[in-house]
C-alpha positions, -999 to +999 in steps of 0.1 A: -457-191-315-485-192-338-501-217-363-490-199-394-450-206-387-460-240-378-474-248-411-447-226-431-423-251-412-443-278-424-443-268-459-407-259-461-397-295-447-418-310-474-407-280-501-372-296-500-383-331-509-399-319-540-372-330-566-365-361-555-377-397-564-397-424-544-361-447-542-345-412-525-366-414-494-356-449-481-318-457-481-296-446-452-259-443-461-247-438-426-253-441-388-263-407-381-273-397-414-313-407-416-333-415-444-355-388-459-391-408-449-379-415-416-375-377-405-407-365-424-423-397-403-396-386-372-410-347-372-444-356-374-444-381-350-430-353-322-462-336-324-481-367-321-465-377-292-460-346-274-494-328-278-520-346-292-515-377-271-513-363-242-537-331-242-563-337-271-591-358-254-602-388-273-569-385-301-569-418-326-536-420-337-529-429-372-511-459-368-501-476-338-465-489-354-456-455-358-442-452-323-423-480-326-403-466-361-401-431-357-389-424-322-358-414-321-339-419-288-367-410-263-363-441-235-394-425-214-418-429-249-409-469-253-393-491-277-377-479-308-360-490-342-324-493-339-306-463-354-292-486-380-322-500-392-344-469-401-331-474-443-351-511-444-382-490-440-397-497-474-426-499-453-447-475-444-452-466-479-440-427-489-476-418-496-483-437-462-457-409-443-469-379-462-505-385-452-498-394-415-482-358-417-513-345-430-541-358-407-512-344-376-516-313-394-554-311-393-556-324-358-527-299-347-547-272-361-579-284-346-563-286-312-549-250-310-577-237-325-603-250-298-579-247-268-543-241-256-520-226-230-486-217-221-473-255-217-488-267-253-477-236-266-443-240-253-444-278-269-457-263-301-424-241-301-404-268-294-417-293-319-408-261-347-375-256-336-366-296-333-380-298-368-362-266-381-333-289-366-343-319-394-345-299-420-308-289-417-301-323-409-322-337-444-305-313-465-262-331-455-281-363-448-291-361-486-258-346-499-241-378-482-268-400-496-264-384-535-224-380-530-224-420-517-241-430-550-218-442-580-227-408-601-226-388-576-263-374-579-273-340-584-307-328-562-309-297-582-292-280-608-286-248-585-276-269-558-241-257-554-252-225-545-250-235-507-209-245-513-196-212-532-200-184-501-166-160-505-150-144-475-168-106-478-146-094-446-112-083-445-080-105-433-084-087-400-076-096-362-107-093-336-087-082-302-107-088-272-093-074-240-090-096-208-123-096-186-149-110-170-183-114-195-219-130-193-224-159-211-254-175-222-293-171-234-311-140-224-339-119-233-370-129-252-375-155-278-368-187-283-336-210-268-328-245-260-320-259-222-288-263-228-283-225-238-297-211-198-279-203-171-268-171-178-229-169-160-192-151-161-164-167-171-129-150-174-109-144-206-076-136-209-070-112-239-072-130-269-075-126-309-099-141-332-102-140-369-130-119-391-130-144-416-135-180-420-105-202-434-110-209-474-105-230-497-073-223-504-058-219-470-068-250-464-055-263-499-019-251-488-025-275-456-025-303-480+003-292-500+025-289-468+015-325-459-010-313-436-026-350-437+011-373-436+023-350-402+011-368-373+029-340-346-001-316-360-028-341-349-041-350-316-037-386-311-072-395-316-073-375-348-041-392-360-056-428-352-086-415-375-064-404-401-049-434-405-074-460-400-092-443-427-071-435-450-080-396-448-059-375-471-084-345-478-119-329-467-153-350-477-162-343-507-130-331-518-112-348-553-082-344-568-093-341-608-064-335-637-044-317-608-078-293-600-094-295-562-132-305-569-157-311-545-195-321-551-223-305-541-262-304-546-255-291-578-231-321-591-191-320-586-176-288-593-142-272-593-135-256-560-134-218-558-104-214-536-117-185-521-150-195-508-153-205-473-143-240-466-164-268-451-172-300-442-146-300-421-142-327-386-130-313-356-098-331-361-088-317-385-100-278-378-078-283-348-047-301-370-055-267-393-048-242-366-016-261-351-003-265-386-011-220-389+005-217-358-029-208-337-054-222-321-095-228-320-116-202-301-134-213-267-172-215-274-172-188-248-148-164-266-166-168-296-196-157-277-181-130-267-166-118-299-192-129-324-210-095-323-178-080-340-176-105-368-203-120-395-215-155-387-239-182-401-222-193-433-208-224-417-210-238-385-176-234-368-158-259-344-144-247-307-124-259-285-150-269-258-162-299-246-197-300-246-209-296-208-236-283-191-242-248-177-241-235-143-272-245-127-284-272-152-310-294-149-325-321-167-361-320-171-388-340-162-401-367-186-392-376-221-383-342-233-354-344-207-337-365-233-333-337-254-299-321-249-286-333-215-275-369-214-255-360-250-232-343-224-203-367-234-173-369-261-186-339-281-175-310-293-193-275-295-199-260-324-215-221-325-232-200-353-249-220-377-248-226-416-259-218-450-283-256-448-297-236-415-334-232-414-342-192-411-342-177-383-328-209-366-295-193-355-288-168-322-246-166-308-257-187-280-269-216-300-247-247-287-242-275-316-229-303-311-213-333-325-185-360-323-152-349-332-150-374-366-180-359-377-177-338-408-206-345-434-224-307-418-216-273-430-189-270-410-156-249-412-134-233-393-125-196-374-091-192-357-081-175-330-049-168-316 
């Protein structure tokens, strides 16, 4: 890991903020959608905290209150801001943020310069990767923040670029014959805790798709009262349905009988053969009853993703998200990264077209809660 990636990282985080407005940066639309200045603060912060607290003798931080506002959910660091209340922010000014990013910078690059080894490098790797994480996560957080405003704002003329991705595969069937296969990270390069522990798990023989669902698969869903048939919903899903009213994907609207959805780019007519998205775990899995099939097993799709294209749109399994064989949770703050999430999620493999580059490997495990929808996420079936 080297200083040049970590200051191309840098850039491209704050690349992506360059068309928007001082009032973008503050307001927070959602629970786990964060404001814009909070993650540029959040990001920067990890360094600070990380490496040049702890192993650059005689560090001044830039502001003490930082801490306090931009830790996440690390228990071992201190106190925090409640999840809630990181959109009240108007203080620390924007300008504030973006020069607390650049004295870390300097001071990062000071550090590594003079002295490092294997551990600070390994943190250094770390602190890219979690904020190659963010700037996935800025890019929906925005979308939900510009699609929540009245006028549904547009980031960038070109922004619907990252919506319009067409199926390039055939409609064909995947067969993978019954077996016993190696799961998990190995080699060089790399990988998160929760990826290790290389182990076999058994398959039965099983089919998956080549293609993602589209558009209009999914619009033929709706049209067959895929949304007002609560025997192809689990029960949860069905409560969610209903409680909210749900009758079509976010971002989705019905517009003189045309299927729009908005993007970066503003609200557009749907291509109904681009790959759908935006899609909760509910209803990928109401999807694939209503087709008559199922979701893949994170571990089949592990298995089978070497035989199919992946990385346009993160894709829902049927797999609780557990630990590994062998698992343990580390030592200290960074211990909090991955393991104690290990409850009422879902996994989610391959990554998406908001992914940062070179941020996506088959064993990758996302996660998120099952009503969760507002990432690039679609669907694969298997049957």
């Amino acid at each position: 890991m080297t200083l040049e990636h970590f200051f191309l990282t840098r850039k491209r985080t704050e690349d992506f903020c360059k068309p928007l407005s001082i009032e973008d940066y503050t307001p927070q639309v959602a629970l786990h959608a964060s404001p814009m200045k909070w993650q540029l603060g959040h990001t920067t912060w990890f360094f600070e905290t990380f490496i040049l607290k702890k192993y650059q003798s005689n560090y001044r931080v830039f502001n003490e209150n930082f801490s306090f506002l931009f830790n996440s959910y690390y228990n071992n660091i201190g106190d925090r801001l409640s999840r809630d209340n990181r959109g009240v922010l108007t203080r620390p000014y924007v300008e504030e943020v973006y020069a607390y990013r650049k004295y870390v910078d300097k001071e990062i690059e000071l550090f590594f310069n003079q002295h490092n080894n294997d551990e600070t490098n390994t943190l250094l790797e770390i602190g890219i990767n979690h904020e190659e994480q963010h700037q996935e996560l800025m890019i929906t957080d925005l979308k939900l923040l510009f699609f929540s405003h009245p006028f549904k704002t547009q980031y960038k003329p070109n922004g619907s670029l990252l919506e319009d991705i067409i199926n390039k595969e055939k409609d064909n069937w995947i067969n993978i014959n019954e077996g016993i296969y190696e799961v998990g990270f190995k080699g060089e390069g790399f990988s998160y805790d929760n990826e290790h522990g290389v182990h076999k798990v058994y398959l039965q023989q099983f089919q998956i798709s080549q293609n993602y669902v589209s558009n209009k698969e999914y619009i033929a869903f709706i049209k067959d009262g895929g949304y007002n048939r609560f025997e192809l919903w689990l029960d949860e899903g069905w409560t969610w349905v209903k409680e909210n009213n749900i009758t079509h994907p976010l971002y989705w609207e019905l517009i003189d009988n045309n299927w729009c959805q908005f993007t970066l780019g503003g609200v557009q007519i749907i291509n109904p053969n681009s790959i759908l998205g935006h899609i909760n775990f509910y209803e990928a899995e109401a999807f694939a009853r209503w087709k008559g099939m199922r979701l893949p097993t994170e571990f089949e799709w592990e298995v089978a993703s070497e035989y199919f294209n992946w990385g346009k749109r993160w894709e829902w399994t049927n797999s609780a998200y557990l630990p590994y064989p062998g698992f343990k949770t580390a030592e200290g703050a960074l211990g909090e990264y991955n393991g104690k999430f290990m409850i009422n999620t879902m996994v989610l493999r391959g990554g998406s077209v908001a992914t940062s580059p070179n941020h996506s490997r088959n064993t990758y495990r996302n996660f998120f809660h099952p009503n969760y929808r507002w990432q690039y996420s679609g669907i694969r079936l298997a049957k």
